[in-house]
C-alpha positions in Angstrom: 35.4 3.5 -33.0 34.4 0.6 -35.0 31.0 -1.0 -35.2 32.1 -4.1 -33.4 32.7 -2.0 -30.5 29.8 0.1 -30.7 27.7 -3.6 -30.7 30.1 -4.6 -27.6 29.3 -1.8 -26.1 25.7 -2.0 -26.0 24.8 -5.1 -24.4 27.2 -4.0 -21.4 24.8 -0.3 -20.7 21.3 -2.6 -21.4 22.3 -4.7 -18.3 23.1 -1.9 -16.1 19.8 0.3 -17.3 18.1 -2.9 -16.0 19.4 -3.3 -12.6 18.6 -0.2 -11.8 16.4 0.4 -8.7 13.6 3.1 -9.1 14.9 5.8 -6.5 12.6 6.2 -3.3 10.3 8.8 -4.6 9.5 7.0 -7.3 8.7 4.0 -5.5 6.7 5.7 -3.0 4.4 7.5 -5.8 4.4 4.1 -7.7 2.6 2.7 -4.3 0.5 5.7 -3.1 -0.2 6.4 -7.0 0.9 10.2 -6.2 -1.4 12.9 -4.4 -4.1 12.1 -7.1 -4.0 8.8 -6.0 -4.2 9.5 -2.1 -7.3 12.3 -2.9 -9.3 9.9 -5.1 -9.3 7.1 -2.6 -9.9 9.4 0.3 -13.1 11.3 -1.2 -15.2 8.1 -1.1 -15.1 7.7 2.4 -15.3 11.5 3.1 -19.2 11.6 0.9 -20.1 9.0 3.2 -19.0 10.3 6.4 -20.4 13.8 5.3 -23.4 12.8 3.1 -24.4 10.0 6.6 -23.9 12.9 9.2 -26.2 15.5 6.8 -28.9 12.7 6.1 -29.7 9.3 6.1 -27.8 6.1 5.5 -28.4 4.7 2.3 -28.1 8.1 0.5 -25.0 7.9 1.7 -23.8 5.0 0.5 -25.4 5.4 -3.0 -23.5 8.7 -2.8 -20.1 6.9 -2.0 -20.7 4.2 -4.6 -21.2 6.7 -7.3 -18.4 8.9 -6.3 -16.3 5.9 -6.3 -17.5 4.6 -9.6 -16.9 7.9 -11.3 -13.2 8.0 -10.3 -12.8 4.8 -11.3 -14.7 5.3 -14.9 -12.4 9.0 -15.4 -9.0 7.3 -14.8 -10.4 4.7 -17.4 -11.0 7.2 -19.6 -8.1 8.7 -19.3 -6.0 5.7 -19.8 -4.4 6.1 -16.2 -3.8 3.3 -13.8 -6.5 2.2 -12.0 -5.2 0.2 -9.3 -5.7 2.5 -6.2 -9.2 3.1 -8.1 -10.1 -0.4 -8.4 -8.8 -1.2 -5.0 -10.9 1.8 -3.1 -14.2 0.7 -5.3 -13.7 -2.7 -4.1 -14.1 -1.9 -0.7 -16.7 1.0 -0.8 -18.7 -1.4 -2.9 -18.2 -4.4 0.0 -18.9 -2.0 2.9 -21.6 -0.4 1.3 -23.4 -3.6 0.7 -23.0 -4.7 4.0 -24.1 -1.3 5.7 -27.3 -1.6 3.2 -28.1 -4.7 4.5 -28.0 -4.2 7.7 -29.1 -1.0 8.3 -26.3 0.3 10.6 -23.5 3.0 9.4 -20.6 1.7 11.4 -20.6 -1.9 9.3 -19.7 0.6 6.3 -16.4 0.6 7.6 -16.3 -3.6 9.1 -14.4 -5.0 5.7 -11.4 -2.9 6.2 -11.3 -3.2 9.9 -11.5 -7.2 9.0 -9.4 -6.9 6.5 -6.8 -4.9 8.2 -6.7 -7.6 11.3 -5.7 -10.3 8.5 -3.2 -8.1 6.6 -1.8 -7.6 10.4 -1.9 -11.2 11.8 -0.4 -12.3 8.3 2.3 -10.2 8.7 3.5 -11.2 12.0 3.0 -15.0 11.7 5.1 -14.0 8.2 8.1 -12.9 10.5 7.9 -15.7 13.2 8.4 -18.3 10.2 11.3 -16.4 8.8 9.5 -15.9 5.8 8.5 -12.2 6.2 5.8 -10.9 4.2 7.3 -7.4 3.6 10.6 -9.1 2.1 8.4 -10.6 -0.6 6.2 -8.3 -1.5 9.8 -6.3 -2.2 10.9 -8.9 -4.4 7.6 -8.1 -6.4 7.0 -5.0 -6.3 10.6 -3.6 -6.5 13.3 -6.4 -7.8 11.3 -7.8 -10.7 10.1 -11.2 -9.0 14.3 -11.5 -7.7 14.7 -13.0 -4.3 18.3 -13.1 -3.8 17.6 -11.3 -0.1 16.8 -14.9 1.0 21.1 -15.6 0.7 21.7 -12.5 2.3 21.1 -13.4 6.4 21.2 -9.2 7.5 18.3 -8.8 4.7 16.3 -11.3 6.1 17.0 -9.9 9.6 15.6 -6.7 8.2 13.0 -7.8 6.2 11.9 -10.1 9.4 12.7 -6.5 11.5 10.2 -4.2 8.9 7.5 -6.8 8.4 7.0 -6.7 12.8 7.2 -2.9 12.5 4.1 -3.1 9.6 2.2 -5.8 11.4 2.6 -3.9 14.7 1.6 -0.6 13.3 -1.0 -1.8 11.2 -2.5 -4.1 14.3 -2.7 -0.9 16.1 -4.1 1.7 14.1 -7.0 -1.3 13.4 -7.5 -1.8 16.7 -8.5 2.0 17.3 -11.1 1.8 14.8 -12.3 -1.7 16.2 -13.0 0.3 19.8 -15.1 3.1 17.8 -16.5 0.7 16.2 -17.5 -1.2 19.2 -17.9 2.0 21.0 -20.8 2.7 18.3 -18.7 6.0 17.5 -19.8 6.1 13.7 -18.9 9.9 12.9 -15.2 9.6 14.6 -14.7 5.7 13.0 -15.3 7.6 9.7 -12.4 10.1 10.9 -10.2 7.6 12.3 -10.5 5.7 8.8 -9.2 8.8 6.9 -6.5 10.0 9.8 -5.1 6.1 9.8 -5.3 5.3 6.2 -2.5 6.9 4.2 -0.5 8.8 6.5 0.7 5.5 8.4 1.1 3.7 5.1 3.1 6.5 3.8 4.9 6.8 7.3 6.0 2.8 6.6 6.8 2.8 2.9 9.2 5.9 3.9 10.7 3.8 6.7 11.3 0.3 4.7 12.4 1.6 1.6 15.1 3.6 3.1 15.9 1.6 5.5 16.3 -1.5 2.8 18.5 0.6 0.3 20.9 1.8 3.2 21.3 -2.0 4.2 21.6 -2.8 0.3 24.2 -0.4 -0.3 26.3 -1.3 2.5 26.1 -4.9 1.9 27.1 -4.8 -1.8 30.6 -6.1 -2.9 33.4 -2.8 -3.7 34.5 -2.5 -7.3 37.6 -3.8 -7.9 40.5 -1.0 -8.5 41.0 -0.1 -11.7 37.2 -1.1 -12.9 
């Protein structure tokens, strides 16, 4: 073989290498940031919940802050992503404040629940414009900023389709945690915060990233013969 068809050759693997989709595991541990990822931003809320039943309310949230903080500051030094840390210590730091101020346990958990009627709402009025959240953040996330699934009417259908099934879900599993809340149910809206927090989330990245790479590969043009 020459070397001006090992420098033909080249360009046509870089292209391919490229295009190709991370494989659903690896997008669902690129998005949960793996069982360490799940652990670290679950043991925040589990000192408070424990550390508020055992004692008093703002030990508690000092406890959570500081838990939260350390995680944070170890992935730092460890040079690991700290996304899903930066995201939890965000809104520990926002709840905590709040509950400090206040004086009152259950507003510990009132960001997310706020937060988590948004995210729903958003999602919904998303798919009733045809411009469904889900489909986007997949273009981010997934196809490096592409958005050719706006040309392709049965993946807009099932992005519109997915994006219902989040907002519906995610609508729902707030709306438990708004009742305890109301309810004044502090220990079990500390439990319902854990129990509806990943497993859902996981539940739903399962669902659209299969469900999007079945449509994909039926939808994509056959190689001609002889290619």
């Amino acid at each position: 073989m020459t070397t001006g068809q090992h420098r033909a050759a080249g360009p046509e693997a870089d292209p391919q290498e490229d295009e190709r989709l991370p494989s659903l595991t690896e997008q669902m541990a690129d998005q949960l940031g793996g069982w360490r990822g799940l652990v670290e931003s679950s043991i925040p809320v589990v000192v408070f919940v424990i550390a508020n039943v055992l004692g008093e309310l703002r030990p508690a949230v000092i406890a959570s802050v500081v838990v939260a903080l350390l995680i944070a500051g170890l992935r730092l030094v460890q040079r690991r992503p700290v996304r899903h840390a930066v995201n939890g210590l965000v809104g520990i730091a926002f709840g905590a404040a709040i509950a400090w101020r206040t004086g009152d346990e259950r507003d510990f958990y009132l960001p997310g629940i706020l937060y988590g009627i948004g995210y729903g709402l958003a999602l919904l009025v998303s798919a009733a414009i045809r411009q469904p959240l889900v489909g986007w953040i997949w273009s981010v996330l997934v196809a490096k900023g592409r958005s050719e699934w706006r040309d392709d009417p049965r993946l807009v259908r099932t992005f519109t389709q997915l994006t219902v099934l989040w907002g519906v879900v995610w609508l729902a599993k707030v709306g438990v945690q708004a009742g305890l809340y109301l309810a004044h149910q502090d220990t079990a809206l500390g439990v319902a915060r854990l129990a509806l927090g990943y497993p859902p989330y996981a539940l739903l990245l399962l669902i659209t990233v299969w469900t999007v790479r079945r449509v994909t590969r039926e939808t994509a043009p056959a190689p001609l013969p002889g290619a």
